[in-house]
Steps between C-alpha positions, in 0.01 A plus 500: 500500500142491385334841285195500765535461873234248501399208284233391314339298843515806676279692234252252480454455950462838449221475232343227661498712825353794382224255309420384855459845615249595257248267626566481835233722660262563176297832573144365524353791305759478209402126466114604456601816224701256322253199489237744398535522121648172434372208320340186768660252295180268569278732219748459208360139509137565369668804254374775706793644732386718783760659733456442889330859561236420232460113609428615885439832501117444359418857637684848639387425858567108556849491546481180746579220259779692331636586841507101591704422165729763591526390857586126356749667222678710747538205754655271222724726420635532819494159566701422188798299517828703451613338180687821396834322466327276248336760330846690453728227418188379181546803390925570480481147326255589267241231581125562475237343765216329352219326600643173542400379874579173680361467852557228738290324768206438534180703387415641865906569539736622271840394626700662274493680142724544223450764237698539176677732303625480194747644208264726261559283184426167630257302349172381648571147481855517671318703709228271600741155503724706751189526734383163475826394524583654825118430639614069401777557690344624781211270473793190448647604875170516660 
């Protein structure tokens, strides 16, 4: 007889469903208090990082632009894919997402998209043969 009345698959639907649940209906005003005081990744590039209520927000009254960005956050977030399940199971085996992409199709369509995680300690190049190894592949059966 096992310790736990469950297993280790149960924990983790469980994780990934609660995951779910916290994005499934974003509140809209929550989305615009937390994009307020964060960096728009855009500025770090010229070395002079402005957060979102600084970049649109050029005086108290004009709230419009803001309000658009936040409109556009708020409906991307609920229009996410639920990759919760992914999300969970990345993190129980310890592997870190990173910003190795490859998408397929063609450059009005993409068909489908693979993004990879990997162990913490693996170096760049393994890392980087392992993508273009898989992206050959795929390439090879097209």
């Amino acid at each position: 007889m096992p310790d736990q009345p469950y297993t280790d698959d149960d924990l983790r639907a469980e994780a990934a469903r609660q995951h779910a649940a916290l994005t499934e209906d974003p509140e809209y005003m929550c989305v615009g208090e937390q994009m307020a005081d964060h960096i728009v990744e855009s500025t770090r590039e010229d070395g002079a990082p402005r957060n979102w209520d600084s970049v649109l927000r050029l005086n108290a009254d004009d709230y419009e632009q803001f309000e658009a960005a936040q409109r556009r956050v708020h409906a991307l977030v609920a229009g996410a894919a639920d990759v919760s399940e992914w999300a969970v199971d990345l993190g129980a085996d310890g592997l870190e997402p990173t910003g190795y992409v490859l998408s397929v199709g063609a450059a009005e369509r993409t068909i489908a998209r693979i993004h990879f995680a990997f162990e913490p300690g693996m170096h760049d190049d393994m890392r980087t043969a392992l993508v273009e190894g898989v992206g050959q592949a795929i390439a090879d059966a097209l």
